[in-house]
N, C-alpha and C positions, 0 to 999 in steps of 0.2 A: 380706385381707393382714394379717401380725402388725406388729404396730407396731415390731420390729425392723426388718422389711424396709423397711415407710414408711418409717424415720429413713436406710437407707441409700438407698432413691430419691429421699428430699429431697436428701441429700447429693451423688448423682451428677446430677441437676438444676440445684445449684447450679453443679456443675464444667463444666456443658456451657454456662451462661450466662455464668460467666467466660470462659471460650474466646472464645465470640461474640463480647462483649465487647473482648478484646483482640483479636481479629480484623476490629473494628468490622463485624462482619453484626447490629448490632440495631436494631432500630427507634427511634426517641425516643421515651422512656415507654413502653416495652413491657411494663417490668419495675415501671411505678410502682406498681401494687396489690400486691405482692410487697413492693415495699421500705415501702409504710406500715403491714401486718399484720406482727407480732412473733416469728411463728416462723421460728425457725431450725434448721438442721440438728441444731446441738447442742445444742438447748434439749431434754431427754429427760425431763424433766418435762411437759412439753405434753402435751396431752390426745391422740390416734391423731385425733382428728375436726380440731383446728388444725393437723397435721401434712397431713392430706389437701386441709385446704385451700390451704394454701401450696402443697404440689405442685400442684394445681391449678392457681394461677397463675403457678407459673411454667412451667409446662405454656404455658398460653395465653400468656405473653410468649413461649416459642420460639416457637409460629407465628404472632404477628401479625409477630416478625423473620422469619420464614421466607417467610411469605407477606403481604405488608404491602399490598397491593393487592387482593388478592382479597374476593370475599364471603366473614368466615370463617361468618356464618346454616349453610352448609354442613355444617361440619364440626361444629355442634351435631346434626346428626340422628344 
């Protein structure tokens, strides 16, 4: 993936966890490893590798919101 695309899936990432968000569908601290690592959407200086890891997490805060119950062990295979 080019690191333009990354900088726009962080970006649309963030927009689906505001939604949540104001929808309240998220878990408590779903999102807290996300919000103590430093990238942000607009940070275009970031390296493509702190970009991928933010999406990452907050990858993983939509589904422990989504699925907050479940084993997510699962969805690591």
């Amino acid at each position: 993936m080019r690191h333009d695309e990354l900088l726009n899936l962080h970006a649309l990432l963030r927009e689906i966890r505001k939604d949540m968000e104001q929808r309240g569908d998220t878990s408590p601290d779903a999102f807290a490893a996300y919000d103590y690592q430093h990238t942000r959407p607009m940070h275009l200086h970031r390296t493509k590798r702190d970009h991928k890891r933010a999406v990452r997490l907050l990858f993983w805060g939509i589904i422990q919101s989504i699925e907050p119950e479940n084993d997510l062990s699962i969805a690591r295979c």
